[in-house]
Rosetta silent file (secondary structure, phi, psi, omega in degrees, C-alpha in Angstrom):
SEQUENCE: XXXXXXXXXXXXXXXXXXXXXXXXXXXXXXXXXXXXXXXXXXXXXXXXXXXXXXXXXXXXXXXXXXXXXXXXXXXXXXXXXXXXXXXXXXXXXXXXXXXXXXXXXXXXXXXXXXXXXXXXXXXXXXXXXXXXXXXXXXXXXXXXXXXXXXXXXXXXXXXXXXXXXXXXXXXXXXXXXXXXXXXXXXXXXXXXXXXXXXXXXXXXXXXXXXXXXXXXXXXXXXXXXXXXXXXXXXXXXXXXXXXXXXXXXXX
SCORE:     score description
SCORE:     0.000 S_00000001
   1 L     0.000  159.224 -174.076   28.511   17.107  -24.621 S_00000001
   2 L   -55.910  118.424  160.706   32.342   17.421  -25.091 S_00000001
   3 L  -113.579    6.749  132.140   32.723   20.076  -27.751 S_00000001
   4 L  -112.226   85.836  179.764   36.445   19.182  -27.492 S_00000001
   5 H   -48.513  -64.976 -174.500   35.585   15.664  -28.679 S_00000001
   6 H   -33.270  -38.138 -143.282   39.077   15.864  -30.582 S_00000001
   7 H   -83.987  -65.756  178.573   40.608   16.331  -27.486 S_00000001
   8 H   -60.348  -41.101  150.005   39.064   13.120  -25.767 S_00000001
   9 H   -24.440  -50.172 -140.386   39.910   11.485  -28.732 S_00000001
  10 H   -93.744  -46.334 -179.510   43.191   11.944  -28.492 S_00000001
  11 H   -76.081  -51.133 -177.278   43.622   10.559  -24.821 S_00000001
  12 H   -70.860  -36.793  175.407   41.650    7.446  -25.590 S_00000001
  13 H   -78.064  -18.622  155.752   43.654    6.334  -28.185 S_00000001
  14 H   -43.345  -40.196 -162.564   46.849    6.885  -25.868 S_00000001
  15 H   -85.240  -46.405 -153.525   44.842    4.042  -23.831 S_00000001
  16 H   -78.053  -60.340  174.587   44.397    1.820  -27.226 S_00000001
  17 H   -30.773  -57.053 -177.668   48.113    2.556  -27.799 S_00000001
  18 H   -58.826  -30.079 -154.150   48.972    1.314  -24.321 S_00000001
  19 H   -92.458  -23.369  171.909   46.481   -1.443  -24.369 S_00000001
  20 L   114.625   20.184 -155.580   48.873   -2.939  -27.549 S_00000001
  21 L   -53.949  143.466  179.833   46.374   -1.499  -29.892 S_00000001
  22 L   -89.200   22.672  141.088   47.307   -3.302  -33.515 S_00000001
  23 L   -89.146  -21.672  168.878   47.545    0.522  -35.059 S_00000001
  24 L  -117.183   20.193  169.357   49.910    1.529  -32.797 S_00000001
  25 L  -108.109  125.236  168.693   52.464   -0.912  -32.747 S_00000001
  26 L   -50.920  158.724  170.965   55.602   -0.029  -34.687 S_00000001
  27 L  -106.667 -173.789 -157.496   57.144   -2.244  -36.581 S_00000001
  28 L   -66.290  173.082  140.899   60.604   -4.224  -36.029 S_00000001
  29 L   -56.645   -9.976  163.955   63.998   -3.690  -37.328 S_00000001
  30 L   -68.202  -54.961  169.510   63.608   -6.125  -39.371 S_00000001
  31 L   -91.812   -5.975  146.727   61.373   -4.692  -41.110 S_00000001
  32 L   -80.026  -30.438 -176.089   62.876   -1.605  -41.826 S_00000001
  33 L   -49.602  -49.739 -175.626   66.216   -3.540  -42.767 S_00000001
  34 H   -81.437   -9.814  168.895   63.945   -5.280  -45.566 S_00000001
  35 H   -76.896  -18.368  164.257   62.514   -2.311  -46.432 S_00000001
  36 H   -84.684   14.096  150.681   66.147   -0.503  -47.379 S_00000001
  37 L  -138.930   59.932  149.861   66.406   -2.859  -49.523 S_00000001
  38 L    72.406   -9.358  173.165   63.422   -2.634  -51.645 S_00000001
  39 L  -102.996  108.706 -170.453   61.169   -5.367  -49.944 S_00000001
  40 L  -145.928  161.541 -155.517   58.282   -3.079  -48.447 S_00000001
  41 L  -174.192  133.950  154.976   54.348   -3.210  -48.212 S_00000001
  42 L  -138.785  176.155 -177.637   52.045   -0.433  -46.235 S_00000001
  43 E  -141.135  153.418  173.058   48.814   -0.419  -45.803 S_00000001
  44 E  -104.563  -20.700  170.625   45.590    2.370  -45.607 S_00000001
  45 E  -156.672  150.515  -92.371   43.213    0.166  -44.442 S_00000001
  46 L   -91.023   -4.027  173.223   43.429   -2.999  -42.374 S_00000001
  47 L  -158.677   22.771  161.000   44.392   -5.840  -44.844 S_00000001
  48 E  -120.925  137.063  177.109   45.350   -4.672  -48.960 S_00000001
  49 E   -71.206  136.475  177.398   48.589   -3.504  -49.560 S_00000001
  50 L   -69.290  134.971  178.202   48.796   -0.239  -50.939 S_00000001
  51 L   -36.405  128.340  172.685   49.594   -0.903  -55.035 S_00000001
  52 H   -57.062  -21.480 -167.433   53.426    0.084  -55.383 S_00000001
  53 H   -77.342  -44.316  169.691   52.265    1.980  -58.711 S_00000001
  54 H   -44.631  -38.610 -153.269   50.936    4.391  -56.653 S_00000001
  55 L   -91.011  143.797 -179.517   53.345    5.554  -55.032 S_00000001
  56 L   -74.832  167.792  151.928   56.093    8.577  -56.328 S_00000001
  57 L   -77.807  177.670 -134.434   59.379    7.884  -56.200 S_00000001
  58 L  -137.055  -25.912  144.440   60.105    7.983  -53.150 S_00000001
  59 L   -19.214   89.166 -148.083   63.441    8.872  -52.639 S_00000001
  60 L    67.138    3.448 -177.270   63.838   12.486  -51.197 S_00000001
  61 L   -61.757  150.366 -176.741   59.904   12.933  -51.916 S_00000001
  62 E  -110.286  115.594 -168.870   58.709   15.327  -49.109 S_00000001
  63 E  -122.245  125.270  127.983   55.998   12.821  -47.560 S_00000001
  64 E   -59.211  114.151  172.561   52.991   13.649  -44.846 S_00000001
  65 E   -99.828  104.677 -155.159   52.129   11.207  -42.863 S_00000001
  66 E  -112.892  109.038 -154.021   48.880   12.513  -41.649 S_00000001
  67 L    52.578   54.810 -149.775   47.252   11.141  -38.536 S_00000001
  68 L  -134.229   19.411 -155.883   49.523    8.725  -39.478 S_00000001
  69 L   -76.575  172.023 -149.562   51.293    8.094  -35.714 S_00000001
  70 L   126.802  -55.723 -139.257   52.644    4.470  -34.967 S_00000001
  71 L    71.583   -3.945 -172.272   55.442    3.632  -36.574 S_00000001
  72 L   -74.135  -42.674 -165.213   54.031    1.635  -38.908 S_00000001
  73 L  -121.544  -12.489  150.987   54.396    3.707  -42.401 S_00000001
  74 H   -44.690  -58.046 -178.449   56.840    6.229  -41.680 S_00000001
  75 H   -42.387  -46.475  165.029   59.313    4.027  -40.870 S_00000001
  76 H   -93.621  -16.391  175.511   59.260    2.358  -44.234 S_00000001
  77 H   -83.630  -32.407  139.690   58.953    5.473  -46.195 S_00000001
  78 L   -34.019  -46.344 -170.586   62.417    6.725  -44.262 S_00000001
  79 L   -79.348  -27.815  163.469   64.182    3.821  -45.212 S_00000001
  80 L   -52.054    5.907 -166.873   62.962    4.609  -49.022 S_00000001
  81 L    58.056   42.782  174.161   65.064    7.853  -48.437 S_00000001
  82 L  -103.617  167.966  176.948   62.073    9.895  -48.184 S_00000001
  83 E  -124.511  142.924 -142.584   61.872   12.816  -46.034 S_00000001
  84 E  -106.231  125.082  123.448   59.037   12.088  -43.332 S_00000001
  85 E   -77.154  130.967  138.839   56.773   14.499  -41.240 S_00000001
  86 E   -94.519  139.265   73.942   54.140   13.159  -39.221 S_00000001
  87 E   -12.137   89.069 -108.783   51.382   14.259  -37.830 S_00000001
  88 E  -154.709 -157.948 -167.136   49.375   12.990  -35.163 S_00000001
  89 L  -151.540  -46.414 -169.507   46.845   13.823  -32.192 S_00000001
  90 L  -111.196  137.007   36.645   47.689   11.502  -30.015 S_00000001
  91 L   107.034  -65.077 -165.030   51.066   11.599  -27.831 S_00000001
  92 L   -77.331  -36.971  178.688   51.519    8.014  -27.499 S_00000001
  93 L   -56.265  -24.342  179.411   51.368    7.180  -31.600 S_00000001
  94 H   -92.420   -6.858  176.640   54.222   10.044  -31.944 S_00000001
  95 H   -87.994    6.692 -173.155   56.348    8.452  -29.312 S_00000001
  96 H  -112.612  -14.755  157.816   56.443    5.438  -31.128 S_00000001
  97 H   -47.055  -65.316  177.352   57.631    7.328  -33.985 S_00000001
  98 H   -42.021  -34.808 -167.536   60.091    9.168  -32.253 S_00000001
  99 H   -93.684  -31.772  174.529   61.483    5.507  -30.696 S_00000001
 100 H   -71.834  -21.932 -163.384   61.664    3.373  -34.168 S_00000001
 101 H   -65.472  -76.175  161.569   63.270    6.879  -35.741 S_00000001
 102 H   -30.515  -46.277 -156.738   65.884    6.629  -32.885 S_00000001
 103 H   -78.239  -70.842 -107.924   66.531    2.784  -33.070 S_00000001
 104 H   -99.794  -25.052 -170.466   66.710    3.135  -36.776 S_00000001
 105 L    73.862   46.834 -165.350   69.079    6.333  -36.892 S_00000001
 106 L  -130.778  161.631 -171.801   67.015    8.434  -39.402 S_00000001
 107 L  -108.022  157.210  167.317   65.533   12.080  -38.794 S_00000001
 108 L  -168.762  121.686 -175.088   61.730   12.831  -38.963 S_00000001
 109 E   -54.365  100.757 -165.836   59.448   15.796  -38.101 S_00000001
 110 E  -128.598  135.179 -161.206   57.115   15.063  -35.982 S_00000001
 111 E  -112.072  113.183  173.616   54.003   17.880  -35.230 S_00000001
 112 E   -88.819  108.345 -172.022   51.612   16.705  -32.257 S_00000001
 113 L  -151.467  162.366  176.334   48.404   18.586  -33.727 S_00000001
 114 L   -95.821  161.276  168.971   44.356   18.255  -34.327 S_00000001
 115 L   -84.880  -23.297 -154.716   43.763   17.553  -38.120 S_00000001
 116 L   -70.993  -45.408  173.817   40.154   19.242  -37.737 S_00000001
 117 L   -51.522  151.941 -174.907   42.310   22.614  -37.533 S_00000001
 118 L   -57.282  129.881  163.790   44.192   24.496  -40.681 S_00000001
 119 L   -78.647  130.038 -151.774   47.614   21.809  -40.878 S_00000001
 120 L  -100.589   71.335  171.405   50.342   24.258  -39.396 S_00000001
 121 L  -138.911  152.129  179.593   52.349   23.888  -42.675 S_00000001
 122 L   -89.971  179.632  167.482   52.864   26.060  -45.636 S_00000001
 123 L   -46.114  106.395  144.991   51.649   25.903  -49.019 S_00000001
 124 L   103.084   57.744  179.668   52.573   23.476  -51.724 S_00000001
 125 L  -117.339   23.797  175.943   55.679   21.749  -48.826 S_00000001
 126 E  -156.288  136.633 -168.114   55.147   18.192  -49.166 S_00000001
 127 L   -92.309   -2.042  160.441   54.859   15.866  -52.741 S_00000001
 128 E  -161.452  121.393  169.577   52.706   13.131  -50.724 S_00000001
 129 E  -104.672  119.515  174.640   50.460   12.581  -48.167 S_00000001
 130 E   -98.928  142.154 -165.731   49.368    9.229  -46.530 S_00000001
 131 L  -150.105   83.565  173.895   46.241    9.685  -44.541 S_00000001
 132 L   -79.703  170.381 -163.346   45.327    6.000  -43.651 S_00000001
 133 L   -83.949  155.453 -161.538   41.947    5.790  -42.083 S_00000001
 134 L   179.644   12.263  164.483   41.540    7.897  -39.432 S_00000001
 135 L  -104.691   17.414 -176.353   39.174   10.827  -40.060 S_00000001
 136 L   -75.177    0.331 -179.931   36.357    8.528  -38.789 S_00000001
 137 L   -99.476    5.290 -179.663   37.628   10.567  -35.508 S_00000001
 138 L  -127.457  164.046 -162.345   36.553   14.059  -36.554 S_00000001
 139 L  -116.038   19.195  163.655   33.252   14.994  -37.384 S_00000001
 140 L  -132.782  129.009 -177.064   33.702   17.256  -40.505 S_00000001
 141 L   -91.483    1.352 -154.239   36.212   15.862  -43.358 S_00000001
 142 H  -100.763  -14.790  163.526   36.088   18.463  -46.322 S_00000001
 143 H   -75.398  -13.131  177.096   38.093   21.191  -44.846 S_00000001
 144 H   -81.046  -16.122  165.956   40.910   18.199  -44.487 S_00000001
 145 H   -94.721   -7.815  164.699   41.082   18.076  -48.024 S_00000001
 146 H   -78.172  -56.063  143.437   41.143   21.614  -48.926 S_00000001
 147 H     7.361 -100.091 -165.637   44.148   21.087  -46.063 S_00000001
 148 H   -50.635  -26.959 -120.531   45.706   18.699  -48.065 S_00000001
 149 H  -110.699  -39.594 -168.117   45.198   19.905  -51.166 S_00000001
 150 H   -71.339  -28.620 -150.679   46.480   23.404  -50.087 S_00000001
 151 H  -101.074  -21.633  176.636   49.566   21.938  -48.607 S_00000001
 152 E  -100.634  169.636 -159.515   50.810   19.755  -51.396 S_00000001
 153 L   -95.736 -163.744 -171.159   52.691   20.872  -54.113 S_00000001
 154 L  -100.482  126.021 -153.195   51.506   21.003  -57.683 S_00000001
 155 L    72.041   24.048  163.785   51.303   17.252  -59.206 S_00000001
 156 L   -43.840 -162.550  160.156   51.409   15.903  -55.251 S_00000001
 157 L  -164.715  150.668 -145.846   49.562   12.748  -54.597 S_00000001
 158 E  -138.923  121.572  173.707   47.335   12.295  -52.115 S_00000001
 159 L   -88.048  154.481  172.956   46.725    8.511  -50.290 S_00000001
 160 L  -169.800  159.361 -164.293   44.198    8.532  -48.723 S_00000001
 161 E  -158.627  120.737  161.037   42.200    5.327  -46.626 S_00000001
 162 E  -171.700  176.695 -160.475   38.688    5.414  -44.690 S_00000001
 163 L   -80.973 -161.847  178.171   35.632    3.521  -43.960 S_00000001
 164 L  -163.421   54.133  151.786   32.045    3.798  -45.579 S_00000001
 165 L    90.851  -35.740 -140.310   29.760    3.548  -42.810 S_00000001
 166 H   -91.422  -42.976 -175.434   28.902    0.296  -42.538 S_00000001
 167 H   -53.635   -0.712 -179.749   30.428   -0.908  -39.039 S_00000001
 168 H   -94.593   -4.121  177.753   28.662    1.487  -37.246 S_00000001
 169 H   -99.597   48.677 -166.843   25.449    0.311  -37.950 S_00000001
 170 L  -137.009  145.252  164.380   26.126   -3.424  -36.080 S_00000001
 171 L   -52.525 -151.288  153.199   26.535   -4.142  -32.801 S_00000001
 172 L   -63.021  -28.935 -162.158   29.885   -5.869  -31.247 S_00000001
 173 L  -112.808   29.682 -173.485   29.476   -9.453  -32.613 S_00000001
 174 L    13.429   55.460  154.634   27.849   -7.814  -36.159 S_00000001
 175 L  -106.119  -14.096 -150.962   24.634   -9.816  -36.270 S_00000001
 176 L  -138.175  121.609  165.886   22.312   -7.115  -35.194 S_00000001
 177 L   -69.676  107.332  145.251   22.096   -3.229  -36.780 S_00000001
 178 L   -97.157   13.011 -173.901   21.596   -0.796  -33.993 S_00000001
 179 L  -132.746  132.052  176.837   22.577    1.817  -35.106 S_00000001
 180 L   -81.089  140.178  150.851   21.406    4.737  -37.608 S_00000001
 181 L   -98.825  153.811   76.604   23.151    6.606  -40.085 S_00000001
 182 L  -124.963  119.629  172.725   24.951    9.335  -40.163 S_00000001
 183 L   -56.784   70.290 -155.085   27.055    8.064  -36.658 S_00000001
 184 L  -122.113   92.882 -158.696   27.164   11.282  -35.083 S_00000001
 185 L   -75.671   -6.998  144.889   27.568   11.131  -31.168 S_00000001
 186 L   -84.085   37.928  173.363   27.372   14.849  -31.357 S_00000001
 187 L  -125.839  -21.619 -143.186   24.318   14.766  -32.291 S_00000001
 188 L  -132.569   63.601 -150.519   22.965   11.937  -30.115 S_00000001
 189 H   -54.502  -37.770  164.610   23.338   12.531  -26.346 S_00000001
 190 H   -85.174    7.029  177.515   23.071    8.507  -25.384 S_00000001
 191 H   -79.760  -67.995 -129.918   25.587    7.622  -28.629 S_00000001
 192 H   -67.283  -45.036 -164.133   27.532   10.088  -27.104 S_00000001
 193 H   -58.253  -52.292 -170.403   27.395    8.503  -23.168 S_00000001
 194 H   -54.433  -74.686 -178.470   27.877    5.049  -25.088 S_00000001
 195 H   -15.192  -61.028 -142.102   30.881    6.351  -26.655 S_00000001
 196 H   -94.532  -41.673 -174.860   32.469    7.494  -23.936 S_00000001
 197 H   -54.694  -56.469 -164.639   31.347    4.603  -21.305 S_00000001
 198 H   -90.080   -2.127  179.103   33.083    1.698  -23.762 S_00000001
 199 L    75.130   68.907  148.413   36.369    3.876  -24.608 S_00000001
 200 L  -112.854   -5.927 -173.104   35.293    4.208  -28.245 S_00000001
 201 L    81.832  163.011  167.060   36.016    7.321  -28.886 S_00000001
 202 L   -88.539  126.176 -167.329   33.874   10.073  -30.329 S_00000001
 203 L  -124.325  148.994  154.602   33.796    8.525  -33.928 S_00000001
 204 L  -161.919  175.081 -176.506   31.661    9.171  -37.053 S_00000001
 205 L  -106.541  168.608  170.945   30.606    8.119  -40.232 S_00000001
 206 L  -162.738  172.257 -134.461   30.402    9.982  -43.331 S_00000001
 207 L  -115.723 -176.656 -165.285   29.581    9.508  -46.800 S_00000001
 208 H   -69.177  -41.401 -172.248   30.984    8.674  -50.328 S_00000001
 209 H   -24.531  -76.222 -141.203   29.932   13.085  -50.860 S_00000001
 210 H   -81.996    6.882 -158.610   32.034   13.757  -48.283 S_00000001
 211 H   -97.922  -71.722  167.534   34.565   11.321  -48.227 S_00000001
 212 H   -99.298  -15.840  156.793   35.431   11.501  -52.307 S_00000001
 213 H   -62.374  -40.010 -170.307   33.151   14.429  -53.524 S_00000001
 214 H   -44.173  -61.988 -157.907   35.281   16.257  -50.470 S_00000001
 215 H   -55.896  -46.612 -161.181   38.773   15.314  -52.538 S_00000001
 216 H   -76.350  -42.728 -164.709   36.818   16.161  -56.261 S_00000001
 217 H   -79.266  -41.349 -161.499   35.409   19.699  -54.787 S_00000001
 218 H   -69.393  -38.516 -176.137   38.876   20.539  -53.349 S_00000001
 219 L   153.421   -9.589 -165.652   40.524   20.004  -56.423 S_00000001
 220 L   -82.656  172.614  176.368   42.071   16.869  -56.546 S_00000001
 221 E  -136.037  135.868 -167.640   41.615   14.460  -59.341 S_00000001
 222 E   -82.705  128.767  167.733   41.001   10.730  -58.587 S_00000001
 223 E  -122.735  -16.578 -169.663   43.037    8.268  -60.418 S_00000001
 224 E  -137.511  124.995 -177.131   42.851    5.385  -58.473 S_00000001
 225 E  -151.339  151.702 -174.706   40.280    3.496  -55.805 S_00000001
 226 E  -153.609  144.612  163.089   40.211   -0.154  -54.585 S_00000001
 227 E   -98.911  164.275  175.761   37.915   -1.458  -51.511 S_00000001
 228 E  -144.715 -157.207  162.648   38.768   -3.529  -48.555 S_00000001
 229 E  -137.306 -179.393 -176.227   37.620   -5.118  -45.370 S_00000001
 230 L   -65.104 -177.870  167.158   37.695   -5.511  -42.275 S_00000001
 231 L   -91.458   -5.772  171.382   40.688   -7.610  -40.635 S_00000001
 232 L  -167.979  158.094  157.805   38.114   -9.906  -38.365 S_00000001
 233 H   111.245 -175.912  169.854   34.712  -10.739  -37.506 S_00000001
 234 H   -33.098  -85.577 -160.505   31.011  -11.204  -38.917 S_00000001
 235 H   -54.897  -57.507 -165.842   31.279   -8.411  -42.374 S_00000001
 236 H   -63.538  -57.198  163.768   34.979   -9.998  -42.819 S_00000001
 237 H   -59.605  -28.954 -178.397   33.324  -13.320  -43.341 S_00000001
 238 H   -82.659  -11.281 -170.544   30.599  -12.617  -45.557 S_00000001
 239 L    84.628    5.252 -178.975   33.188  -10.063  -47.707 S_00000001
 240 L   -59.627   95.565  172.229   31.352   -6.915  -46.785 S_00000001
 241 E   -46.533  143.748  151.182   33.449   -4.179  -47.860 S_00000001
 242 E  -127.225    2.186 -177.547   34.148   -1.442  -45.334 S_00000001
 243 E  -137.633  143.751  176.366   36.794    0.432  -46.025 S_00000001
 244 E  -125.478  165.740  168.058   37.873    2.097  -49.465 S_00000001
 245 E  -141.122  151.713 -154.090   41.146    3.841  -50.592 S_00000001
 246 E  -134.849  143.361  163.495   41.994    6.442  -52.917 S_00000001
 247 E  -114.338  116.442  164.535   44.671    7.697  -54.747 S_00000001
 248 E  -131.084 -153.531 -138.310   44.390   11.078  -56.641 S_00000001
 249 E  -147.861  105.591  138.181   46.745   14.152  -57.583 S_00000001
 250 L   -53.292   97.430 -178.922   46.555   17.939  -57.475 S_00000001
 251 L  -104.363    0.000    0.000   47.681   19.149  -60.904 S_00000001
């Protein structure tokens, strides 16, 4: 097996990008125009708006957008007058950064990097990070939150968006569980083939420990959590959460 999964990762979603993937389309001018003037909406996972109460002000706030490539949520946090880094994996999600940041005439930092590695930033440089989900691509999460944790300054806030597990144990059309958990296609030499066969990426799941015990052992303190679902399908009719979001704080 691949032991730079990250790697493959990285290249397949260039393909998803390409393919019109609905994570990787920027948005319009339009929608930054209504967003400089105060009508704005992002999201961490695929259909609840993040609460505006969350959010600092936002104005000059030093924001990470972390694995955050697109266009989608920079874009609006620039037009807030924030000042935007991203960070990303894949190639094609930072060019679409790079191209609304051009249309729109705004500057923004943008670092092509793996998240599984120490974040090549220093200590205590950025007062928020949005991390929509997206660490379902690496297969250990708890060093990303000593990451963040280390990297924001003291009384940051830390967004944060990811799954709970459940879509990996369903087929395509979610009537039928095939799958066990913990999703781990490094662990699982025909996962791993599957993976790799359908252009899924190497993906995994991981648990409420590691997902918000990671953020409470690093340091952070939780203030805020709301669930969501998917955006189509089977578990989106029945109401099956799958996705949760978080807000908390390093004080």
């Amino acid at each position: 097996m691949d032991k730079k999964y990250t790697e493959l990762n990285s290249k397949v979603i260039d393909k998803w990008v390409e393919s019109g993937w609905e994570w990787g389309r920027p948005i319009g001018h339009e929608i930054f125009e209504k967003a400089e003037h105060g009508d704005w909406s992002v999201l961490l996972t695929p259909n609840k708006p993040v609460p505006r109460e969350w959010f600092p002000r936002m104005r000059d706030t030093a924001v990470l957008g972390l694995a955050s490539g697109g266009g989608q949520q920079m874009p609006v946090f620039a037009a807030l007058g924030a000042r935007c880094t991203v960070l990303d994996y894949s190639e094609r999600q930072l060019q679409q950064e790079r191209e609304v940041a051009e249309r729109e005439g705004y500057d923004i930092e943008i670092v092509m990097a793996d998240m599984s590695e120490p974040l090549p930033f220093n200590d205590g440089s950025f007062d928020m990070i949005f991390h929509p989900v997206s660490n379902c691509y690496i297969k250990d999460v708890i060093p990303v939150w000593r990451e963040c944790y280390r990297v924001l300054k003291k009384g940051g806030v830390l967004l944060a968006g990811f799954d709970n597990g459940i879509n990996y144990l369903f087929d395509d059309d979610e009537n039928t569980m095939i799958y066990k958990l913990p999703f781990d296609p490094l662990k699982d030499k025909q996962l791993y083939e599957d993976s790799v066969r359908n252009d899924w990426g190497i993906q995994f799941s991981h648990t409420i420990e590691e997902q918000i015990g990671g953020q409470l052992n690093a340091g952070f303190v939780l203030t805020d959590i709301y669930q969501d679902t998917n955006d189509t399908g089977r578990l989106r009719e029945f109401n099956v959460p799958t996705f949760y979001a978080t807000r908390a704080i390093k004080y």
